[in-house]
C-alpha positions as CSV (number, residue, x, y, z in Angstrom):
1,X,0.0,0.0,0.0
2,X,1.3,3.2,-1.0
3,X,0.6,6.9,0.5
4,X,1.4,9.7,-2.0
5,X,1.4,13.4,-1.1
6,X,1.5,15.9,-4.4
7,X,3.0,19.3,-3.9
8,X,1.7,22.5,-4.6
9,X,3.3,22.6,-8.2
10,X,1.6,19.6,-8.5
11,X,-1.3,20.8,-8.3
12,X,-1.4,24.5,-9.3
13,X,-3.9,24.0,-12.3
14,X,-6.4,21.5,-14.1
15,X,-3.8,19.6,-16.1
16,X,-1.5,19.2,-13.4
17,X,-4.7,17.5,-11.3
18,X,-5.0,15.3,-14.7
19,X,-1.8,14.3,-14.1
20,X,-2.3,13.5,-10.6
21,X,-5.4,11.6,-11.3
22,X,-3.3,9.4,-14.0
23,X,-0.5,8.5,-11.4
24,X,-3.1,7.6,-8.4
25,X,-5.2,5.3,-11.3
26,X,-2.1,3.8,-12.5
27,X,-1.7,2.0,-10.0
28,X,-4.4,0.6,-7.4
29,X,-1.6,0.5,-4.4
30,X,-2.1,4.6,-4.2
31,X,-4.7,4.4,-1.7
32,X,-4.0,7.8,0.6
33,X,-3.3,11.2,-0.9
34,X,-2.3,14.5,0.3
35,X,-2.4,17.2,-1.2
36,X,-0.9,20.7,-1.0
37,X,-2.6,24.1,-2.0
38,X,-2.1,25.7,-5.6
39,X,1.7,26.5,-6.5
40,X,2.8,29.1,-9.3
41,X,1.6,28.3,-12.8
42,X,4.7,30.5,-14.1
43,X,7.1,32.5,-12.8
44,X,5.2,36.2,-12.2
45,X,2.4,34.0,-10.3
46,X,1.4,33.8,-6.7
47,X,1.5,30.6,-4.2
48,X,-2.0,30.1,-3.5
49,X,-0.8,30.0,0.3
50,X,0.9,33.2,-0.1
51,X,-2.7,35.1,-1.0
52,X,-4.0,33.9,2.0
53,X,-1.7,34.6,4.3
54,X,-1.4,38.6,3.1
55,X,-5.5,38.3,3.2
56,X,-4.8,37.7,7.2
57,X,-2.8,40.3,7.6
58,X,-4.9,42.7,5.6
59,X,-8.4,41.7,7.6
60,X,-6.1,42.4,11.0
61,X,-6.0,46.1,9.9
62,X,-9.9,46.1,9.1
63,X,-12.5,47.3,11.5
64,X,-12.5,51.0,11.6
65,X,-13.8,53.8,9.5
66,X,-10.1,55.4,8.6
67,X,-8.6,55.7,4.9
68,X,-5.9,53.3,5.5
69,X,-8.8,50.5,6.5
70,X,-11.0,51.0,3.9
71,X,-8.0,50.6,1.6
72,X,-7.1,47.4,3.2
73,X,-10.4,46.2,3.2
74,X,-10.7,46.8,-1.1
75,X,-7.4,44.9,-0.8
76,X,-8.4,42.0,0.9
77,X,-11.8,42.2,-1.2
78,X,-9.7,42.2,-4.4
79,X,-7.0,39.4,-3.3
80,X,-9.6,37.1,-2.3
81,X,-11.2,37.5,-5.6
82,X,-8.1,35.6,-7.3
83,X,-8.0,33.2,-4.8
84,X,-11.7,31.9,-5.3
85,X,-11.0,33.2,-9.1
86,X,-8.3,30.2,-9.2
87,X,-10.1,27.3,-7.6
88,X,-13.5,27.8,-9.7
89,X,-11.3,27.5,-12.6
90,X,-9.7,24.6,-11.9
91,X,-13.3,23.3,-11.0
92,X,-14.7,24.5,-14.2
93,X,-12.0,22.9,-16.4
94,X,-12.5,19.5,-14.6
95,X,-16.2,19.7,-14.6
96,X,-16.3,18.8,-10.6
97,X,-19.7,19.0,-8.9
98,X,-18.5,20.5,-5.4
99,X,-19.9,23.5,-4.0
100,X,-16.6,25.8,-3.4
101,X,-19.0,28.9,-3.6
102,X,-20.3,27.7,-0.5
103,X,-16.7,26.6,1.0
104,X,-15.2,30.1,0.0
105,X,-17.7,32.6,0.8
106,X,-17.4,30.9,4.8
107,X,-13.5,31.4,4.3
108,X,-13.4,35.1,3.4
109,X,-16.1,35.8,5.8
110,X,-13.9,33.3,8.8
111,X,-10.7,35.0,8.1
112,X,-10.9,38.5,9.8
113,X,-12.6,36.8,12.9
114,X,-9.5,34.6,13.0
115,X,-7.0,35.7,15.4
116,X,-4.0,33.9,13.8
117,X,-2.9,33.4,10.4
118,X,-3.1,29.4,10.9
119,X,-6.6,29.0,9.5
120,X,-6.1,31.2,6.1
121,X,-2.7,29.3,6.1
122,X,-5.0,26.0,5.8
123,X,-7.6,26.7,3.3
124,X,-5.8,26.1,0.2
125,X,-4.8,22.8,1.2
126,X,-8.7,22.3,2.6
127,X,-9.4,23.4,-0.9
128,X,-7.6,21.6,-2.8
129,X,-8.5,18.6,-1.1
130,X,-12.1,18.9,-1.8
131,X,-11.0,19.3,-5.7
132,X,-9.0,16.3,-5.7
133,X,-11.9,14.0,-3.3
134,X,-14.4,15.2,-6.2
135,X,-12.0,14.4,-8.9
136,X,-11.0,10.9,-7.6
137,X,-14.4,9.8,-6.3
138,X,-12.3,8.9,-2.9
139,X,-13.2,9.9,0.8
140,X,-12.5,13.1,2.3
141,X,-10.9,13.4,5.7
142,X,-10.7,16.8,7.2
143,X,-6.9,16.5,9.3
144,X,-9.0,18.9,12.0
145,X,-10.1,15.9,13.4
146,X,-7.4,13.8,12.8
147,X,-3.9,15.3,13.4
148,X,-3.8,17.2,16.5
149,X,-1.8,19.4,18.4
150,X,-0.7,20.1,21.8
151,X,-1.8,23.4,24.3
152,X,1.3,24.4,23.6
153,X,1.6,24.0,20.0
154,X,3.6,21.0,19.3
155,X,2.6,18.3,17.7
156,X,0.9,15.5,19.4
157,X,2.4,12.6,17.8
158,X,0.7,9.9,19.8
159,X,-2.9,10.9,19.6
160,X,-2.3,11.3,16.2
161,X,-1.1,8.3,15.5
162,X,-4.2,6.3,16.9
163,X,-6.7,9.0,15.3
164,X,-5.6,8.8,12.1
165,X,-5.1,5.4,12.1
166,X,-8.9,4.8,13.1
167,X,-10.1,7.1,10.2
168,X,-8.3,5.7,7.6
169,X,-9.4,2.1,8.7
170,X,-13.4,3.4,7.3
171,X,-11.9,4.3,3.9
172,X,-10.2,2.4,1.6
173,X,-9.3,5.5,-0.6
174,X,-9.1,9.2,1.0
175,X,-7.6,12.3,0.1
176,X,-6.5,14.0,3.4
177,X,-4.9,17.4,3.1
178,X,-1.5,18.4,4.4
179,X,-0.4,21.2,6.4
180,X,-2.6,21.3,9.2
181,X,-4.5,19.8,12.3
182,X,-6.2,21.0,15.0
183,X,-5.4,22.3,18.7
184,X,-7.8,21.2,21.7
185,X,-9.7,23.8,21.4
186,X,-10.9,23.6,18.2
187,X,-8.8,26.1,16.4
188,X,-6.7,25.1,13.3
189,X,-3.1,25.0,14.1
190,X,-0.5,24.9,11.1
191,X,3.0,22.8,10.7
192,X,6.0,24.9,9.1
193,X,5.9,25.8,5.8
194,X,6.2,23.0,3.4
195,X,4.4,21.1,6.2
196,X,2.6,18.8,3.6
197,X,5.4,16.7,3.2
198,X,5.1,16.0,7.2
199,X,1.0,15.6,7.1
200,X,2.5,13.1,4.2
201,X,5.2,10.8,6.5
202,X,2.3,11.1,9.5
203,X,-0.4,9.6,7.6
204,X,1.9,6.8,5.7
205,X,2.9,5.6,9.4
206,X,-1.0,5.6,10.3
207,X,-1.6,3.4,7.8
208,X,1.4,1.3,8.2
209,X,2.7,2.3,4.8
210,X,4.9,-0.1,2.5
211,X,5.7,3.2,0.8
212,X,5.3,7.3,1.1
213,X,5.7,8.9,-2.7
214,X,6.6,12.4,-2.0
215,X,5.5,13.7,-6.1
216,X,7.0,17.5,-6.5
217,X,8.9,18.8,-9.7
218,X,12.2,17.2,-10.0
219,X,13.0,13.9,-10.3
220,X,14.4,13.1,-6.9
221,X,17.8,14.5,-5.1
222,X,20.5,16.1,-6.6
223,X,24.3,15.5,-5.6
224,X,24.9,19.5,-5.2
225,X,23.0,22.3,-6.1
226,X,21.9,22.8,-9.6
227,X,21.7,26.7,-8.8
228,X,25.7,26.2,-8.3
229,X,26.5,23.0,-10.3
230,X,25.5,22.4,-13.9
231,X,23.3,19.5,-14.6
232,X,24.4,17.4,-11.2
233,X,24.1,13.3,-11.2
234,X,21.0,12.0,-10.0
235,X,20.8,10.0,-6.5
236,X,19.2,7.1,-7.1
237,X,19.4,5.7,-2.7
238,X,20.0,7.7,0.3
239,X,19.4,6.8,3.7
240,X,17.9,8.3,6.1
241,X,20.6,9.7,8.4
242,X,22.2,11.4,5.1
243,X,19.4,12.7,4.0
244,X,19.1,14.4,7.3
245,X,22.8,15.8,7.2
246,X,22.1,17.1,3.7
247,X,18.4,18.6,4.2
248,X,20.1,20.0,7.7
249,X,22.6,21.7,5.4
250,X,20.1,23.5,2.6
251,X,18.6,20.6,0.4
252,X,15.3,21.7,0.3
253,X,13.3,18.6,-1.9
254,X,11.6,17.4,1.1
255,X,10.8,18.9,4.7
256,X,13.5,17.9,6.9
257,X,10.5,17.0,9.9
258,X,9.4,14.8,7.1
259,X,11.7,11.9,8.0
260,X,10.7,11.0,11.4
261,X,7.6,9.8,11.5
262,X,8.9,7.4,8.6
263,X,11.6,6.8,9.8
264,X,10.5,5.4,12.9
265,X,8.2,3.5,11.2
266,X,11.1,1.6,8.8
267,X,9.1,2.8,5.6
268,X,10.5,4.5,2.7
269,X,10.5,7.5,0.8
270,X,10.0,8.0,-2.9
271,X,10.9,11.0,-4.6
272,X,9.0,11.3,-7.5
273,X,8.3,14.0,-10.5
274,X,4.4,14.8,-11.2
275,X,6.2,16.0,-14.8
276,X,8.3,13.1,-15.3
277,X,6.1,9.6,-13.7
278,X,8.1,7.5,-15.6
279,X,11.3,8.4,-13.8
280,X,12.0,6.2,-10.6
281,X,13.2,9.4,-8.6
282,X,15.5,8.9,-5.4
283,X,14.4,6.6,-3.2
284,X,15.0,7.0,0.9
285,X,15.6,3.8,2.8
286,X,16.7,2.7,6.5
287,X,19.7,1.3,5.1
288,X,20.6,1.8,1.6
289,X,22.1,-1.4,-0.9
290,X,25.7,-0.6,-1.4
291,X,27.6,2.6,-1.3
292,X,28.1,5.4,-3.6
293,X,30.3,4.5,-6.6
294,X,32.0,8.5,-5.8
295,X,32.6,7.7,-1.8
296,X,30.1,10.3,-1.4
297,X,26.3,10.9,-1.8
298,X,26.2,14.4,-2.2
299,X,27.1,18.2,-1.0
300,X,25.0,20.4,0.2
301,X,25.7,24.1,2.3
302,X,24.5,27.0,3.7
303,X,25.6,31.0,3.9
304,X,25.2,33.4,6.7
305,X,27.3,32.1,9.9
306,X,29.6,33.1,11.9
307,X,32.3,31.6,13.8
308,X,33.6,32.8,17.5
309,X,37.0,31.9,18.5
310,X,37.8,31.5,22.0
311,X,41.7,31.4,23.2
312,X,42.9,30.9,26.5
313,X,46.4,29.0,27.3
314,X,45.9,25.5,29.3
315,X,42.3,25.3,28.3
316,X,42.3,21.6,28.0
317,X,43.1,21.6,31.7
318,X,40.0,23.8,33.1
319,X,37.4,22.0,33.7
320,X,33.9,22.7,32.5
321,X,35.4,26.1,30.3
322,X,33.3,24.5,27.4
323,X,30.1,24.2,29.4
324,X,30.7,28.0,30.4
325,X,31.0,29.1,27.0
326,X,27.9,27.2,26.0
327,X,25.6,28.4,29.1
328,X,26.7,32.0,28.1
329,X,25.4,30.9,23.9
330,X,22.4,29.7,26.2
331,X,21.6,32.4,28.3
332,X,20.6,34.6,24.8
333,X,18.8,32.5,23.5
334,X,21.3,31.2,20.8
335,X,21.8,27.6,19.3
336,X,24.8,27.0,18.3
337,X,25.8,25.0,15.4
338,X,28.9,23.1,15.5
339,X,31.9,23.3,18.2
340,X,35.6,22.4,16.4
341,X,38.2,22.7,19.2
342,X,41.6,22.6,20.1
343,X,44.0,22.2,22.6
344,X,43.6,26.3,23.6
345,X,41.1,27.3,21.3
346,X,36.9,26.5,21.2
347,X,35.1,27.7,18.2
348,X,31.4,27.7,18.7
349,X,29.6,28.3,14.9
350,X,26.4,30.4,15.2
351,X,24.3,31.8,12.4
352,X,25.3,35.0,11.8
353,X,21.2,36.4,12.1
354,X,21.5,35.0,15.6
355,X,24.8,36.6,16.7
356,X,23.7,40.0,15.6
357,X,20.7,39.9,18.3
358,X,22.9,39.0,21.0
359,X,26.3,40.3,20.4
360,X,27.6,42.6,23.1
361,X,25.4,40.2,25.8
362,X,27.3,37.0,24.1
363,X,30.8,38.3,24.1
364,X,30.4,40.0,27.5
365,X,29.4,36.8,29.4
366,X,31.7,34.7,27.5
367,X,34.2,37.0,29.3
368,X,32.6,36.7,32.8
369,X,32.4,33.1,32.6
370,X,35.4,32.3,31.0
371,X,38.0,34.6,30.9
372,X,39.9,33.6,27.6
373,X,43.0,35.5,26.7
374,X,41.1,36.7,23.3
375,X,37.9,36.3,21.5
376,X,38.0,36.8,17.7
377,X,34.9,36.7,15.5
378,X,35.0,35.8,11.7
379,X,31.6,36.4,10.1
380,X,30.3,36.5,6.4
381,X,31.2,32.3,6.3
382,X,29.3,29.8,4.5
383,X,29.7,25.8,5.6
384,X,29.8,22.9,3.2
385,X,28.8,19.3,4.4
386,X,30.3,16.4,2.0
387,X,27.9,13.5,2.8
388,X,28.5,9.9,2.3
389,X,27.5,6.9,3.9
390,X,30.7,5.5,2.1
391,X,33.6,7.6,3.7
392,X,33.9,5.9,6.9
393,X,35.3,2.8,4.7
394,X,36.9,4.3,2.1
395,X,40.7,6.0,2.7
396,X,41.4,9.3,0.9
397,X,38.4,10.8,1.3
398,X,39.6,14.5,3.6
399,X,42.7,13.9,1.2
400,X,40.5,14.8,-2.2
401,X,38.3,16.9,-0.7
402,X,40.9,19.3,0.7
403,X,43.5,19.1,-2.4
404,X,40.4,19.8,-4.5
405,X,39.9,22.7,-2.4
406,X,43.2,24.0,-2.3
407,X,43.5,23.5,-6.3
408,X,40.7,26.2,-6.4
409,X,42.3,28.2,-4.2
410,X,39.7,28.3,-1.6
411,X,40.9,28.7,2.3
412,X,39.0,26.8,4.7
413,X,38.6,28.3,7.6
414,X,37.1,25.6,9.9
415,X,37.1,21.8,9.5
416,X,35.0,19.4,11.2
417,X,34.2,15.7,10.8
418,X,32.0,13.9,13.6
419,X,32.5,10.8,15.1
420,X,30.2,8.7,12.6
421,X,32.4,10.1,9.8
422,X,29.0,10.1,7.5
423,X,30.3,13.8,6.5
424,X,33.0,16.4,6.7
425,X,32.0,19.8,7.0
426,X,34.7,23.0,5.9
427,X,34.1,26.8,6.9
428,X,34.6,28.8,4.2
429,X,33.9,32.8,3.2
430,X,31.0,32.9,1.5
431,X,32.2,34.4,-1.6
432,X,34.3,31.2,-2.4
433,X,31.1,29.7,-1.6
434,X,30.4,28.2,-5.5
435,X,33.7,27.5,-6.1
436,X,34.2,25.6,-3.4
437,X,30.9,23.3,-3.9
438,X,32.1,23.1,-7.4
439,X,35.7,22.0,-6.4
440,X,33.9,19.0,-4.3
441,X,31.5,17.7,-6.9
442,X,34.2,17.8,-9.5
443,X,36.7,15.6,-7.2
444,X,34.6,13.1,-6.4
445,X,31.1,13.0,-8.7
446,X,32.3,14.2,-12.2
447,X,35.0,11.4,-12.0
448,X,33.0,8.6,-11.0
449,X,30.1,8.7,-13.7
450,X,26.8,7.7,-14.2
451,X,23.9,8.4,-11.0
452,X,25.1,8.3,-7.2
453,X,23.6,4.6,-6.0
């Protein structure tokens, strides 16, 4: 049995639900689907989910007689209008018999009453679900009374498990959309953005899944960047734990909260393309057949950190200096991001955003606490993570990576490998950024040919 959510470029118009309906008829195994809300038919359109959340914010500035709120009020008026605009024609053009007049006149009336942006967040996936139930002829199931969420707004895990799992049971086919569940109360309570991918992984471990499909626009991971590296190899496996380290890192295919619930579940993931069926994608297992025929599986990074340096003579000797310099990161509110050390020097990598907030504070109770002989901080740096399940076995690997990056002239300013030696991440100024990432996936992936298994 097989759970397949379709993102929002998916779905965006009425041949892209065509599509969808093919895929979930070709194969009678696709028994659970969850949809997103309309993406961007081109480049100058609007995410569906976008609309609605700048119709929240307009209705918040509603309610009195001024200039400014009658403007806002025309506003929200006139965005709403494309929103219902775009789901009657995708209606129209598929010839569904569902009454969205009814369904959207509630939500634009709802909207200003609500006191968060969660339930205007929700309605496009709500929306599209109800396209996609009409479409299919399969059950709908409303994830308000389904996936739930704690007081406090974190997920309820447990609860959901046995609701969703008791729903399901009553249908053989459902559509359930993604992105949202409830609180106790009764209000609608939202995941992050992207969440649908999570509402996704949630509802293939309800159902005991042999298989989540996670259908966007490309045709599964990518060793590197395509922004940064021209036309990168294909990975055809991945497991779980490098997927993590690369998603961690800035590969954006699927939401990184996504894993867990498959995960602990032992079920994989399917990357697939809505444009491209045929293509087998990358598939996410436990524990992947083989290793990578380059060493690695892929590179992935990030821009905007910052790194602090912290010397003091006879530092390996003091005991609990690093604690200290981590209750100080603690104390405003910072997480840190990786700690490479040395015999009299702690580096403590923070995003840069962070840092900014909390500067003077951070350096003046590192200080107190610690009293280092000199603190230096080296901002504008970008970190690269070089992620293989293969390294730990293979020698040569640091050797490559670092002539590679020496042969492009690129200074690294930080290196750190963990103790499961599944990556090796470098510190690097973010203007040698590119060239770095290219440097890596030239060594290793350009020279071993053919798809990353």
């Amino acid at each position: 049995m097989i759970v397949a959510k379709f993102g929002g470029s998916s779905l965006s118009d009425s041949e892209q639900f065509l599509k969808v309906r093919e895929i979930l008829r070709s194969d009678p195994a696709r028994r659970y689907v969850i949809p997103s809300a309309p993406g961007r038919r081109h480049s100058a359109d609007h995410k569906i989910t976008d609309l609605l959340y700048r119709c929240h914010d307009l209705a918040q500035a509603i309610g009195s007689e001024s200039r400014e709120a009658i403007d806002h009020a025309r506003e929200y008026e006139r965005i709403f209008s494309e929103i219902r605009r775009r789901f009657l024609d995708i209606a129209s053009a598929l010839e569904l018999n569902v009454d969205l007049e009814g369904e959207l006149d509630n939500i634009e009336r709802r909207i200003p009453q609500e006191p968060t942006a969660d339930y205007a967040a929700s309605r496009g996936e709500y929306l599209n679900g109800l396209l996609l139930s009409a479409l299919m002829g399969w059950a709908f199931i409303d994830p308000a009374h389904c996936v739930w969420f704690r007081d406090d707004g974190t997920f309820d895990s447990e609860r959901t498990q046995l609701e969703c799992a008791h729903a399901l049971l009553t249908h053989e086919y459902a559509v359930i959309p993604g992105f949202y569940g409830n609180m106790p109360d009764g209000t609608i309570r939202t995941f992050s953005r992207g969440g649908s991918d999570v509402t996704g992984a949630i509802v293939a471990r309800a159902a005991d899944a042999d298989l989540y499909e996670n259908w966007t626009d490309v045709s599964g991971f990518l060793t590197a960047d395509p922004r940064i590296v021209k036309n990168p190899r294909r990975i055809e496996q991945i497991t779980y734990r490098e997927l993590r380290e690369l998603s961690y890192m800035g590969a954006t295919v699927l939401h990184e909260d996504a894993i867990f619930p498959v995960r602990k579940a032992g079920i994989p993931i399917n990357i697939r393309n809505t444009n491209e069926p045929e293509h087998p994608g990358t598939l996410i297992l436990p524990h992947a057949q083989g290793e990578p025929l380059a060493g690695i599986t892929g590179i992935a990074g990030r821009k905007g950190f910052a790194i602090i340096v912290i010397e003091k003579a006879m530092m390996n000797a003091e005991l609990g200096f690093g604690r200290r310099v981590l209750q100080a990161v603690e104390e405003c509110g910072i997480s840190f991001e990786h700690l490479p050390t040395g015999i009299d020097t702690m580096c403590v990598v923070l995003h840069k955003e962070a840092l900014d907030k909390a500067r003077e504070r951070l350096i003046t109770r590192i200080y107190e606490l610690t009293e280092p002989d000199s603190i230096e901080i080296h901002e504008d740096m970008a970190l690269i993570a070089t992620v293989g399940r293969g390294m730990v076995r293979q020698r040569g690997i640091a050797s490559r990576l670092f002539d590679a990056l020496s042969e492009a002239h690129v200074n690294v300013r930080m290196i750190d490998q963990g103790s499961s030696e599944l990556n090796i991440i470098v510190g690097v100024s973010s203007q040698d950024f590119d060239k770095a990432v290219r440097a890596i996936y030239g060594t290793f992936i350009d020279e071993s040919g053919g798809d990353v298994h």
